[in-house]
N, C-alpha and C positions, 0 to 999 in steps of 0.2 A: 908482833908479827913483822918479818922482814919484808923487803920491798917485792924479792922475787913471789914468796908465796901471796904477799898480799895481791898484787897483778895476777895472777894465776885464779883467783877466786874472782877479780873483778869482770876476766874472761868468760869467768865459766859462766858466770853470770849475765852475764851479756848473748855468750853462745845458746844459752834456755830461752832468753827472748820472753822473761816475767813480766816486761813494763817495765814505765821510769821508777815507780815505787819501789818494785822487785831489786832495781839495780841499787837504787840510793838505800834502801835496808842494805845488803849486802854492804857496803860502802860502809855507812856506817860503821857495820860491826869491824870490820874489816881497820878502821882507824879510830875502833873504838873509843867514839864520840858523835855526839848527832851531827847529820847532817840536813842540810835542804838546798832545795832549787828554786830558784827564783829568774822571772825573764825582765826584760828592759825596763819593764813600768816597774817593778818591783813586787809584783805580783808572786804567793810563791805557790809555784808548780809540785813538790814535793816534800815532807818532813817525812825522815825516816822514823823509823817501829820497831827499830832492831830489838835493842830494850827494852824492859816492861814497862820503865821510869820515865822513858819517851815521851808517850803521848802527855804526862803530868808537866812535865817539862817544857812542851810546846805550846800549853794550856798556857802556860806563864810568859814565856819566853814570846809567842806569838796570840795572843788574845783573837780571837773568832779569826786564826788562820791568814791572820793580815799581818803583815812588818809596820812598825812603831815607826808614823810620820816622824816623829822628831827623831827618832836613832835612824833612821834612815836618812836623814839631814845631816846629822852629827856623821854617817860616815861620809855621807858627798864632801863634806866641807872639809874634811882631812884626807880629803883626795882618793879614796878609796878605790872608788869607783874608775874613776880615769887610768888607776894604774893598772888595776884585774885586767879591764877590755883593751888598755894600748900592749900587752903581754901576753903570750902563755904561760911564761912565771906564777908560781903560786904569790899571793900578796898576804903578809900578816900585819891586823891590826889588834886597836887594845882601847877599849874605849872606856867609855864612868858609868855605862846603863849595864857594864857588866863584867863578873870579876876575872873571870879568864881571855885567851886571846879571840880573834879569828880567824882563818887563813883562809880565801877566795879565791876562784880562777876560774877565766872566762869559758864559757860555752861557746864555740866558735864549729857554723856549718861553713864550709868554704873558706870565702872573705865575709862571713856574715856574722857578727856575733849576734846570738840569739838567747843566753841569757849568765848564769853564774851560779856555781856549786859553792857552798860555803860548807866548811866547818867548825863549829862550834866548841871550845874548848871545855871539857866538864871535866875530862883524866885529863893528864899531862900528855901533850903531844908527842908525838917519837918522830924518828931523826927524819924517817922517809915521807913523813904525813902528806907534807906539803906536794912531794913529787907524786904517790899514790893519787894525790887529790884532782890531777891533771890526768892522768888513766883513766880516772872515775869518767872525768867529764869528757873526754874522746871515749867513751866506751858509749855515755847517755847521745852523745851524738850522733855514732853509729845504731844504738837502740829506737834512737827516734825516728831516722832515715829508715830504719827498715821495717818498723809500723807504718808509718805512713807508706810506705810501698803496696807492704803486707795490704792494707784498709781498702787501697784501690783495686789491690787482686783480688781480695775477696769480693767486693764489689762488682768491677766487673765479669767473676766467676758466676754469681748470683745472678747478675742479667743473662749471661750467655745456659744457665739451666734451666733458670725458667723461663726462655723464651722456648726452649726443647721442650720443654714441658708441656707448656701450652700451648705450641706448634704454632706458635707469632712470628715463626723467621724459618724461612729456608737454610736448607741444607750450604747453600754458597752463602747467607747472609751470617748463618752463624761463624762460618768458618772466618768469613769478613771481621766479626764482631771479635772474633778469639785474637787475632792477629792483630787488630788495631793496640786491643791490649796489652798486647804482650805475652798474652797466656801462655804458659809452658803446661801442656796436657800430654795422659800418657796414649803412646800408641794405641792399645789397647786397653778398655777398663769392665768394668760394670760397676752397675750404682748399687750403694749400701745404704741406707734410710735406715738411720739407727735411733729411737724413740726411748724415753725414760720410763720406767715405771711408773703403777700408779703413787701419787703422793708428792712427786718431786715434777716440778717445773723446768720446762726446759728452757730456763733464762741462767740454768748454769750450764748451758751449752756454751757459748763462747769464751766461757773460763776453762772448761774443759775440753775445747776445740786446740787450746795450743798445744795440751800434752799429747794427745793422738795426733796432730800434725808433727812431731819431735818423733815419733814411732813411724810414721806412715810418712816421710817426706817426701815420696816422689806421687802421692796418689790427693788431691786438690780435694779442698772442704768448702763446704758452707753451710750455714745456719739460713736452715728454708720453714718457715712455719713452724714454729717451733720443735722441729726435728736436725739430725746432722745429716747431710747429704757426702755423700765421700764418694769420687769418682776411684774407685781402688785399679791402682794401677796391676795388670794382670801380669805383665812381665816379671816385677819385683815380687807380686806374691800371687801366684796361681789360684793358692787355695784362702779361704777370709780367716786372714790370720786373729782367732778368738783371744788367745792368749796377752797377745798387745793390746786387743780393745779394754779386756777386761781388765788388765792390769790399769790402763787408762780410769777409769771410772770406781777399781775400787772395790766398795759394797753398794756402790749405787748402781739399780735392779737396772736392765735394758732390754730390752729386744731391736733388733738387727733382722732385717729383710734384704733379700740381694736378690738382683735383677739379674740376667742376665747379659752376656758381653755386646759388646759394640766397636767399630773402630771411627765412626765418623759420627761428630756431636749429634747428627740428628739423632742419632741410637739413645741421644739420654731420656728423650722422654720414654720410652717404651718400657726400655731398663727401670724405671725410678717406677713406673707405675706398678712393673709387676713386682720390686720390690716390695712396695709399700702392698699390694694384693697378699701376698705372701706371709708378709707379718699381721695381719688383718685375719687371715683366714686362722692363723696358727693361734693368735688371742684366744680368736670365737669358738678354736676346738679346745681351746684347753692346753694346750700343745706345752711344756713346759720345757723344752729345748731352746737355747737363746738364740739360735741360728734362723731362721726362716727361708731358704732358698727357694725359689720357684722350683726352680726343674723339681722337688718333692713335692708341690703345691697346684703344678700348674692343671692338672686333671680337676680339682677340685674348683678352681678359678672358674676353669668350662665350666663343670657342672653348676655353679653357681650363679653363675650368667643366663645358662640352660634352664633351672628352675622356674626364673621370670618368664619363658616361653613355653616351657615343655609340662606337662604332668607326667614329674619322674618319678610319680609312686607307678605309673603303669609298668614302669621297663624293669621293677627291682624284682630280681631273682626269688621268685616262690620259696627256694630253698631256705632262703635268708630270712622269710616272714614267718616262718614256720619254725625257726629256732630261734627268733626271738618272743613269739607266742610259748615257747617251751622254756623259756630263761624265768619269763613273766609268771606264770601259773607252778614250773616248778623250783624256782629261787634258785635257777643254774646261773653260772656264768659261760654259757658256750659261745654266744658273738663274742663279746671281749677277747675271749679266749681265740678264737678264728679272725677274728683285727688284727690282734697280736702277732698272729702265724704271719697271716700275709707281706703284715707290715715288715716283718725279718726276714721275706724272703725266703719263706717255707722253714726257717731255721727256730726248728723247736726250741733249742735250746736257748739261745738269745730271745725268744720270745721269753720262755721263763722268766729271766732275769728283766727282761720288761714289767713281766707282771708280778713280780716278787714270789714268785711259786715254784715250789723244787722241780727241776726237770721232769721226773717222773710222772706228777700232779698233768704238765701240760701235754705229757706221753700220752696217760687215760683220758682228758678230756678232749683231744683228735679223736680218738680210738671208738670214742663214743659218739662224736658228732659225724663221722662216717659211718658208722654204725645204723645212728636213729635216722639219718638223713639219707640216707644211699646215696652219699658224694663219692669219688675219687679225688682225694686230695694232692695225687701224683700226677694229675690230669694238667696242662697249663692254661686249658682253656675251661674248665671246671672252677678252677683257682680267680682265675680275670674276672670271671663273670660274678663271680661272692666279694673280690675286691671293690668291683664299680659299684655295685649295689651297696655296698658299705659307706662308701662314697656319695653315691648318691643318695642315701638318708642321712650322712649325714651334712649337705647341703641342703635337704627337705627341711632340718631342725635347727640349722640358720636362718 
């Protein structure tokens, strides 16, 4: 590989923001030979993976992941080390505990060096190795500066939600707390509470938090309770963009709850809560849709707040107990079938394809449930009153 395309891959590599591991594989393959990192004490930070033959290799080469006191002596004493750190020059050495070369070059933050890239010779070196090897390691420098940046925002993003959350701080203190930070927040957001399915632990959320922040960059994350918190920024995307989460994640199942908007942090708590209501109500109905938005939820949130106080069997529409006594005794499907309607907005036809039944099937079974019932289904206050009772059983059967 030449030097241009090899610096082109060390870039990109560095622009995805995988970690020091992420970068030194890439490298690796890239100068096709192992590489690793090690800081002042000699400690080492990294062994690439690029290879299958790798980790066999480092097994030998570095026994329990520690550098060989005496070859680490044998390179101090041939000056090794004084010439890496007094340079950015790559340095190649050649010693007796091993049969090819090495070439070395400092990790240098500022005026600080902080520690040293080697590479390992197994193939024959090519012409640019040694110059790629100094990209490598201003690349891992910039990747370290910007985790560690990255660690404190997230950080302090996590104190400034869940102090919203749990109403610990004022509206001027959070804004205080945001600004001391540094926090860059969008003008406008709401909160998205995105949760795994059952089976999968969310301790692969912050491996999967980098790839959704590389999609979503203007809209801030954290890892709250074992769930993702995303303040989505509404400018950039008005509507929750599914196609990006999901590509994010994969075949791994989620559900996604969204609050709605806010423009001043005290709004996160409210937002996160009815998020999180949202995808809660939509588990316990069954709901198989990934989305969960309040505004399609938030009637049902009342009503389920309401049940703890109210006896809502009193208020449910006669109509609606009388056709489900008639589903019961005559093995109909008429509720389901009148959910359906509602839930489409009176649109038959979309109901069908909800319930997997040819148009016509959902024609006659209106036809009939106006019929046996003496509703008007053309009615809107007819329609409201067989929706909330729907509604309100089923927050009764939660």
């Amino acid at each position: 590989m030449d030097y241009t395309q090899g610096k082109a891959r060390i870039m990109d590599a560095l622009l995805a923001h995988g970690g020091l591991r992420h970068l030194v594989d890439v490298g690796a393959d890239v100068l096709d030979n192992p590489v690793f990192v090690c800081d002042l004490a000699a400690q080492v930070m990294a062994m690439s993976h690029a290879a299958d033959t790798d980790r066999a290799f480092w097994d030998e080469f570095f026994p329990g992941a520690k550098m060989d006191a005496e070859n680490a002596l044998a390179v101090g004493r041939a000056g090794i080390y004084d010439q890496v750190f007094s340079g950015d020059a790559p340095v190649y050495g050649k010693f007796d505990f091993f049969p090819g070369r090495f070439v070395g070059a400092r990790i240098r933050s500022r005026d600080e060096v902080i520690g040293m890239a080697t590479i390992v010779e197994r193939s024959p070196l090519g012409e640019h190795d040694g110059e790629l090897l100094v990209v490598l390691c201003q690349a891992i420098v910039l990747e370290m500066t910007w985790q560690d940046a990255h660690n404190r925002t997230s950080s302090a993003l996590l104190d400034v939600i869940s102090a919203a959350i749990e109403g610990t701080a004022t509206t001027s203190e959070l804004d205080l707390l945001a600004r001391g930070a540094k926090l860059t927040l969008p003008r406008r957001s709401r909160v998205l509470v995105i949760g795994l399915g059952m089976g999968h632990s969310g301790v692969l959320f912050p491996f999967l938090q980098g790839m959704l922040a590389s999609s979503l960059p203007s809209s801030p994350m954290v890892v709250r309770h074992g769930r993702l918190v995303v303040l989505l920024d509404l400018e950039r995307h008005p509507e929750v963009p599914l196609r990006d989460i999901q590509a994010c994640f994969a075949n791994i199942p989620i559900r996604i709850g969204a609050g709605s908007s806010f423009e001043t942090l005290a709004g996160i708590g409210n937002s996160y809560r009815e998020a999180r209501a949202a995808m809660e109500l939509a588990q316990r109905s069954g709901s198989p849709a990934l989305l969960a938005d309040y505004d399609d939820w938030r009637i049902d949130d009342f009503l389920a707040k309401a049940a703890s106080s109210l006896d809502l069997a009193a208020y449910l529409d006669p109509v609606m107990l009388r056709m489900e006594e008639h589903d019961r005794t005559q093995g109909t499907l008429l509720v389901p079938t009148l959910d359906a309607y509602l839930r489409c907005a009176n649109n038959a036809q979309a109901a069908a394809r909800m319930l997997g039944v040819h148009k016509n099937t959902m024609y006659a079974r209106l036809e009939r449930i106006q019929q046996l019932f003496d509703v008007d289904l053309e009615s809107g206050e007819t329609c409201f009153a067989l929706a909330l009772s729907l509604r309100m059983q089923r927050a009764l059967r939660q």
